[in-house]
C-alpha positions in Angstrom: -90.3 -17.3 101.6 -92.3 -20.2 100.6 -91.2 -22.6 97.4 -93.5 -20.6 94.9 -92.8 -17.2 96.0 -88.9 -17.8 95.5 -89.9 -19.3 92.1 -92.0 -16.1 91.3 -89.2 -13.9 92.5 -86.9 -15.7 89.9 -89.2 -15.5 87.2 -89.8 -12.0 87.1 -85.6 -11.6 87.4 -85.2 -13.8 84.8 -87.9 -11.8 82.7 -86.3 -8.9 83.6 -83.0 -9.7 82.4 -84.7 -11.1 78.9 -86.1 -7.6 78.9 -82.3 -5.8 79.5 -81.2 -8.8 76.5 -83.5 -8.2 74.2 -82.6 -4.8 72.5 -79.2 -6.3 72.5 -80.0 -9.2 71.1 -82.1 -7.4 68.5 -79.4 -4.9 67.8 -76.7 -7.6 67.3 -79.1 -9.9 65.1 -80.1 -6.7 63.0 -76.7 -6.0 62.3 -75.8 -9.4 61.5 -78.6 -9.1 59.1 -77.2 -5.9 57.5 -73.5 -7.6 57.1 -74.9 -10.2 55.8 -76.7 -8.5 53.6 -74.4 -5.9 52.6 -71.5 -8.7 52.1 -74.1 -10.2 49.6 -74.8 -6.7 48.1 -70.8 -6.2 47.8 -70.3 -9.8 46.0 -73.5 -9.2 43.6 -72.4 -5.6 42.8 -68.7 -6.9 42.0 -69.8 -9.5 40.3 -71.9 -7.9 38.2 -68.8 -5.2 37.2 -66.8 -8.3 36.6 -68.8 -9.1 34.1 -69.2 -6.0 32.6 -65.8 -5.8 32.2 -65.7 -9.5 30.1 -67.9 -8.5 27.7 -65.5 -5.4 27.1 -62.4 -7.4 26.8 -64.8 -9.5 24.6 -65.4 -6.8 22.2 -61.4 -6.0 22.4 -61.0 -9.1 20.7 -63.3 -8.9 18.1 -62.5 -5.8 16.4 -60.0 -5.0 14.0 -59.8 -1.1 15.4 -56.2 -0.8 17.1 -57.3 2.3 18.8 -60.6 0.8 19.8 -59.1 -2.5 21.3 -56.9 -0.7 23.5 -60.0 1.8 24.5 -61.9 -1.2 25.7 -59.7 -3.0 27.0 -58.2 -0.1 29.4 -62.1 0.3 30.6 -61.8 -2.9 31.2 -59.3 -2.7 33.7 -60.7 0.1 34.8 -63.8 -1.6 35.9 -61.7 -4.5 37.5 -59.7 -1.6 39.8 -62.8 -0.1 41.1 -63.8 -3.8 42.3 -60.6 -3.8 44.3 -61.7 -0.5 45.8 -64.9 -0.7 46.3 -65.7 -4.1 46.9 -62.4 -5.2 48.6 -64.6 -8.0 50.8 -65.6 -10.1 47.8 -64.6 -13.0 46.4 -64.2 -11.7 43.2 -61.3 -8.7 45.0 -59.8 -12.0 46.4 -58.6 -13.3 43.3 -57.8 -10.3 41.1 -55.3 -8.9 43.6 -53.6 -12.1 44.0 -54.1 -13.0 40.1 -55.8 -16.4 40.6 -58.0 -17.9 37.7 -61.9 -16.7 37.4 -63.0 -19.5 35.4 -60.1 -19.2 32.3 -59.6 -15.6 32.7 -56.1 -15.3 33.2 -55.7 -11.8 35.4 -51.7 -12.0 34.7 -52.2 -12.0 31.5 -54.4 -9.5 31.0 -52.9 -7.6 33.4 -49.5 -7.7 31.0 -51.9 -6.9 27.8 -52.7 -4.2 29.0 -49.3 -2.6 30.4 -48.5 -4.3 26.7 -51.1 -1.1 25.2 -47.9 1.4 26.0 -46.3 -0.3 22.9 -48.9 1.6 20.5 -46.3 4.0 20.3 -43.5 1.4 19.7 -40.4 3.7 19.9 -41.5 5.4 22.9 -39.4 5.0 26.3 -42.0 3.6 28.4 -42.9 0.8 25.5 -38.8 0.7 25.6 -38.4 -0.5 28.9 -41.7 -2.2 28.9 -39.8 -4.9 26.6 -36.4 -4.7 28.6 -39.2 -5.8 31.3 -39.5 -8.7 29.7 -36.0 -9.7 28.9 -34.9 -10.0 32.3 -35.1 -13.4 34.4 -37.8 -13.1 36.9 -36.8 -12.1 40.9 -37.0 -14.9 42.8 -38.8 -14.6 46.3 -37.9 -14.5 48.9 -35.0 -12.2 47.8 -31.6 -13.3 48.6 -29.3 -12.5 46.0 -28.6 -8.9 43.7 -30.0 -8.7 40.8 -28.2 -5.3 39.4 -31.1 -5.9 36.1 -34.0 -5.1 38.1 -32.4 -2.4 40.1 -31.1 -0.6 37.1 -35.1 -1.5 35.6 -36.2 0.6 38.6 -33.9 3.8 38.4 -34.6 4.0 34.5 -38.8 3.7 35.2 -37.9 6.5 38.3 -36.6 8.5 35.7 -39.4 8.1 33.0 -41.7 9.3 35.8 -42.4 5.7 37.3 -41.7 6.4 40.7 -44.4 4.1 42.4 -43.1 1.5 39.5 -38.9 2.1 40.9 -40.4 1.9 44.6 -42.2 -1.5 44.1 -39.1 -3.0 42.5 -36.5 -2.1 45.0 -38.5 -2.0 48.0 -38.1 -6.0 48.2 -34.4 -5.9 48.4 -34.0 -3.3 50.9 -36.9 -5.5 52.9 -34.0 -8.5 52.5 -31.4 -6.9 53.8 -32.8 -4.9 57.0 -34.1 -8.5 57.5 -30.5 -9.9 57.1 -31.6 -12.1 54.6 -28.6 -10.7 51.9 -26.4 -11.3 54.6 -26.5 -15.5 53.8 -25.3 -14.7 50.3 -22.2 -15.2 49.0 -22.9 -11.9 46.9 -24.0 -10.1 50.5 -21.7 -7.4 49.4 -22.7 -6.6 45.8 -26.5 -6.5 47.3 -25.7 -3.9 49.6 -23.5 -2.0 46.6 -26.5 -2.3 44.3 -29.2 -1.7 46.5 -27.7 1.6 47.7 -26.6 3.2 44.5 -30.4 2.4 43.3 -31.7 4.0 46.0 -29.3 6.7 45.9 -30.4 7.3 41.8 -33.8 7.3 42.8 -34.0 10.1 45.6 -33.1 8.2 48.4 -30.2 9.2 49.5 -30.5 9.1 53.3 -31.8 5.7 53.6 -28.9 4.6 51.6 -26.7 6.5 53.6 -28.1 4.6 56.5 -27.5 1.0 54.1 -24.1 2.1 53.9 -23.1 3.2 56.8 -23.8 -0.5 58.5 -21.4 -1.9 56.4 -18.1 -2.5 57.6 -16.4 -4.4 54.5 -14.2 -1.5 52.9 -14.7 -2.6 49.4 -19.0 -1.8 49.5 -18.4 1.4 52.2 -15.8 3.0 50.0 -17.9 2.5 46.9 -21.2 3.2 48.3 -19.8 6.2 49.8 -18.4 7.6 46.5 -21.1 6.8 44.5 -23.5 8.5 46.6 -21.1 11.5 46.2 -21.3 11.2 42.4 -25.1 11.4 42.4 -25.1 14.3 44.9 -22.9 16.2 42.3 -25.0 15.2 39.5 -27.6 17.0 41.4 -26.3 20.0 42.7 -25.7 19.2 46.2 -22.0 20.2 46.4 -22.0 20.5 49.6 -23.2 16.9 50.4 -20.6 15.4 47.7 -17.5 17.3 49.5 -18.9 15.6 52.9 -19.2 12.4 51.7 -15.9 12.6 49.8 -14.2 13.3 53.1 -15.9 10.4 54.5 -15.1 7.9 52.0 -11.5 9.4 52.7 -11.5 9.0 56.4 -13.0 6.0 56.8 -10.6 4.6 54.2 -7.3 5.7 56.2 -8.8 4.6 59.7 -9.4 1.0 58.2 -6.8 0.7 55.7 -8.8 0.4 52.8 -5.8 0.9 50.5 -7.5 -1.4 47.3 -10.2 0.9 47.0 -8.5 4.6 47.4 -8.9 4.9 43.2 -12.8 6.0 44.0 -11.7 7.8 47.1 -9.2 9.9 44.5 -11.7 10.5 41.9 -14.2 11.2 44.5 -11.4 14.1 45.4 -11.1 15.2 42.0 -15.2 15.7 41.9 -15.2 18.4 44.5 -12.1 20.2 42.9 -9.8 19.2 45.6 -7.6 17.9 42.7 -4.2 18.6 44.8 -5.0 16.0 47.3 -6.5 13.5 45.0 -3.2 13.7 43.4 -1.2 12.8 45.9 -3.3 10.6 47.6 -3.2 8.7 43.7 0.6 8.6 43.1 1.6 7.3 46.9 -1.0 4.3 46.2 0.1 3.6 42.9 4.1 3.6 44.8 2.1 1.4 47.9 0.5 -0.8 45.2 3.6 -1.4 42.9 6.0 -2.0 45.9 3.7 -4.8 47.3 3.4 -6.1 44.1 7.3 -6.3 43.3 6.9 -8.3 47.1 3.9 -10.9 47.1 4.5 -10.7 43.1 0.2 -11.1 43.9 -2.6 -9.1 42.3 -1.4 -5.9 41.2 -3.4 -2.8 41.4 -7.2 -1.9 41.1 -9.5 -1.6 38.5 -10.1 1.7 39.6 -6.5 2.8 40.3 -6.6 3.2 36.4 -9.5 5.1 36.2 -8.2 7.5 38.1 -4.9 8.0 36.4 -6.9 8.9 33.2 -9.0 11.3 35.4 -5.9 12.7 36.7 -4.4 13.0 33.0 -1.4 10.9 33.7 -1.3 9.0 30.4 1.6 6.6 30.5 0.2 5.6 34.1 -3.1 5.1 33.0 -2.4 2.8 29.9 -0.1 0.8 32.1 -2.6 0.1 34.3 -5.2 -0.5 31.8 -3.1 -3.4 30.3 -3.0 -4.9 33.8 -6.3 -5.1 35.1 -8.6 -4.9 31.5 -9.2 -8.9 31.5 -10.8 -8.9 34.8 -12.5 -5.3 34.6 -13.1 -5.1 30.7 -15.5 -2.2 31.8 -12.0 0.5 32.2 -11.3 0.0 28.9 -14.0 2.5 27.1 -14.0 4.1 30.9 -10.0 5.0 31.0 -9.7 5.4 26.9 -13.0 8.2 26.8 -11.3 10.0 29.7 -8.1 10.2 27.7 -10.0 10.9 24.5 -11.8 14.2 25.9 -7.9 15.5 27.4 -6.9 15.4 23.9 -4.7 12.0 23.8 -5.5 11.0 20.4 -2.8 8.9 19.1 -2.3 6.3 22.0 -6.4 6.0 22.6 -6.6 5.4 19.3 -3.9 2.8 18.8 -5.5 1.3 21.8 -8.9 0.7 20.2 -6.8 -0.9 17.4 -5.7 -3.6 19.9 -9.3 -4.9 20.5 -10.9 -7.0 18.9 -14.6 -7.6 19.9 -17.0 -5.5 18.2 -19.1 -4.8 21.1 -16.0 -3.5 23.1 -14.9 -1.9 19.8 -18.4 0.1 19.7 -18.7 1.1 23.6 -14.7 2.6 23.1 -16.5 4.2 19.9 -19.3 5.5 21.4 -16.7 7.2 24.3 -14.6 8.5 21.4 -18.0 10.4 20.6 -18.5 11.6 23.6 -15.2 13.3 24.2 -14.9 14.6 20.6 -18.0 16.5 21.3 -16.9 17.7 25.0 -13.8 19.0 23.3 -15.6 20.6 20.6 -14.3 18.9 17.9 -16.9 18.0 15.6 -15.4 16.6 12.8 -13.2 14.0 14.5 -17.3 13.0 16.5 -18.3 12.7 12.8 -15.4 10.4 11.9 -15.9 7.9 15.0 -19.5 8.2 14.2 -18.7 6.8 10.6 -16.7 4.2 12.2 -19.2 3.3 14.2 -21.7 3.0 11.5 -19.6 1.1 9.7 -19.7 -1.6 12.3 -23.4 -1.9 12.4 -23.8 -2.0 8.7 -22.0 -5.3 8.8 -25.0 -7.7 9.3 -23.0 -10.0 12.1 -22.1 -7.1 13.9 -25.3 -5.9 14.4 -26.2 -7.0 18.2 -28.1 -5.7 21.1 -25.2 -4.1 22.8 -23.5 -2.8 19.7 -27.0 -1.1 18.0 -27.5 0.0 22.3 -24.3 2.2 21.2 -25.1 3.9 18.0 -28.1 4.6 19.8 -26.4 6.6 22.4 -23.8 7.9 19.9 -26.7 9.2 17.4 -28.2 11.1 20.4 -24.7 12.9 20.9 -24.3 13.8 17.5 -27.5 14.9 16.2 -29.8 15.2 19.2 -33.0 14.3 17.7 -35.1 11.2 17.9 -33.5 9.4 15.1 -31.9 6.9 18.1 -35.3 5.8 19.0 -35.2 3.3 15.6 -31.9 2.3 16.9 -32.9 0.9 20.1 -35.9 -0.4 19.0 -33.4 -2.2 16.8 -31.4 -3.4 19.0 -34.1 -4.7 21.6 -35.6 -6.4 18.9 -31.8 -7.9 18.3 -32.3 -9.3 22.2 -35.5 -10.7 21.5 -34.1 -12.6 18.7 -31.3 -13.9 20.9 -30.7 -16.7 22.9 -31.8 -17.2 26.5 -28.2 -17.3 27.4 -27.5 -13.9 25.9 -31.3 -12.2 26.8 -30.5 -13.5 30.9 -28.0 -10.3 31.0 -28.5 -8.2 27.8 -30.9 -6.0 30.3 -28.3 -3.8 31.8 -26.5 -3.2 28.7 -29.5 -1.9 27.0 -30.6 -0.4 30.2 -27.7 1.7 30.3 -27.5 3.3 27.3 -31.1 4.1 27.2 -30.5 6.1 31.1 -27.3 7.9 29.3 -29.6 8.8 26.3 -32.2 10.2 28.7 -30.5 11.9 31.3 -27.1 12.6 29.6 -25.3 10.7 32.9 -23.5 7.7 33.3 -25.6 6.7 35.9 -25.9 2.7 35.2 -22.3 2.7 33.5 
């Protein structure tokens, strides 16, 4: 073939291959068009509802309307969601979800104005823990240490009905520790106790079976274990409590766990097996005091004592409550309530004379309560009621933790609303405080409010 017949030939290939590129090329330039387009469509639509939504919170602030301010303003963020849904490809979604400055709109802060709203109704739960909220120190990314606030912060919004709130909270420190990241921590150990009993509180009970269960250190397993058992029985599930009661049991015996057999005993005494739990309790308290009179080291556990008030073995009980109250003041209330509601008056009660802080003084008080009204004894609830009172009329006296009890006492006694002033006295006592006493006032306050609610020592 000559020179311009092979030229031809390739000319009409090459137009033939323009004409096999073209629709593509089209096609592909159209619907580069059409993003392009659309993207601009999607940023001029959200911007446009972003400022629909200033002028809103602009009205908020101009008017003197209470119920009006919030109104607008929740419309507000109303209009600032639907960008995030609908127009999750613009610049302005960008920044709200990651609460950067648009101009000197502050998202953050608006965000927290309008959770803030919930406070209309000051003396309502959810404005309640709204403000403990705010007490607490912030968590600290990426997580590495337990922070028993914001876990107890998540089981009290699970049981107000937050459960997306109570998920978002915990699921960070269950992230750290299948990552291992707890692990680096001196306080590995606590982290693993406080992540599973908050997931346990909060419905999820297999996955902090599954926490647990990778632990070897006794001390966590044993009370994982047991605590898990607790909730199950708060819940009904006998059948899972017994289990895990054996369990905690076993594992304890085949790894000589012998500090921690206190929880396995009242875990026994849960599930009625009250026969075993005793002797399991009084050849530990003979192991425990022989290896004492031996090392002359630590004597018994903090929990040993516990159990001898479950158990009703009084003499025992106050013993060990004079040994180990310094560094566990928590079994003081614990061991005296329990020996309160079995009817020992006269030694609980020269007990509470003993101590001398007014915010143990009203926790033992507020236990007193508790048992008076379990053994159907009004008038002696009245009587440590009046005490009580007495305490908080005394202008000094009248701190978070100690208003935190009346409020829980008054709910007892007269099972009304009347305790809602009381804590909304005593968070207003934190707020008042100093940062030293607001960095761990939340659990306290936390606590009682849970007991009020659900009747169940569940943060205790």
């Amino acid at each position: 073939m000559s020179v311009d017949g092979k030229r031809s030939a390739g000319g009409r290939t090459a137009l033939r291959l323009l004409a096999y590129l073209l629709p593509v090329l089209i096609f592909l330039a159209v619907g580069i068009l059409s993003t392009v387009a659309s993207a601009q469509e999607s940023a001029s639509n959200a911007n446009r509802q972003f400022v629909q939504a200033m002028q809103m919170i602009q009205q908020a602030n101009s008017t003197f309307d209470s119920g009006e301010e919030a109104r607008l303003l929740r419309e507000a963020d109303r209009l600032l969601n639907e960008i995030l849904q609908r127009y999750p490809d613009s610049a302005i979604a960008v920044q709200l979800i990651t609460n950067q400055f648009i101009g000197d709109f502050d998202v953050f802060e608006f965000r927290n104005r309008v959770r803030a709203l919930i406070c209309n109704d000051a003396q309502s739960t959810a404005c309640f823990l709204f403000r403990i909220e705010n007490l607490l120190p912030p968590v600290e990314y990426p997580v590495s240490t337990p922070r028993w606030d914001w876990l107890s912060l998540a089981v009290a919004y699970h049981l107000n009905g937050g459960t997306d709130k109570a998920r978002e909270i915990i699921a960070p420190f269950v992230g750290a520790l299948r990552r291992g990241a707890a692990a680096s921590s001196s306080d590995a150990q606590e982290q693993d106790l406080f992540v599973s009993r908050a997931l346990a509180l909060t419905g999820q009970s297999e996955v902090a079976l599954q926490i647990t269960r990778s632990i070897a250190d006794c001390s966590t397993r044993i009370y994982n274990l047991t605590d898990i058992a607790e909730i199950a029985s708060w819940r009904g599930e006998k059948d899972l409590a017994a289990a895990l009661a054996t369990e905690a049991q076993k594992y304890s015996q085949a790894n000589n766990c012998s500090w921690e057999l206190g929880l396995v005993v009242q875990s026994l005494l849960r599930v009625g097996r009250e026969a075993e739990a005793r002797t399991l309790f009084l050849n530990t308290v003979e192991q425990q005091f022989s290896r004492f009179r031996e090392t002359k080291q630590e004597c018994c556990p903090a929990e040993l004592a516990v159990a001898a008030a479950d158990l009703g073995e009084v003499n025992l009980a106050l013993g060990l409550l004079r040994t180990v109250h310094e560094d566990s003041p928590w079994t003081v209330p614990a061991v005296l309530g329990r020996l309160q509601a079995r009817g020992e008056i006269s030694l609980t009660s020269a007990y509470l004379e003993q101590v001398q802080e007014v915010d143990a003084q009203a926790e033992i008080l507020s236990e007193f309560i508790a048992a008076a009204i379990r053994r159907a004894d009004p008038a002696a609830a009245q009587q440590w009621m009046k005490r009580l009172n007495q305490i908080t009329d005394t202008p000094a006296n009248r701190k978070p933790t100690v208003l935190a009890q009346r409020a829980k006492a008054e709910k007892l006694i007269f099972g009304d609303e009347r305790w809602r002033i009381t804590m909304a006295q005593a968070i207003a006592a934190a707020d008042r405080s100093s940062a030293f006493i607001r960095r761990d006032i939340g659990v306290p306050l936390l606590a009682a409010l849970v007991r009020i609610e659900s009747g169940l020592p569940m943060l205790d």
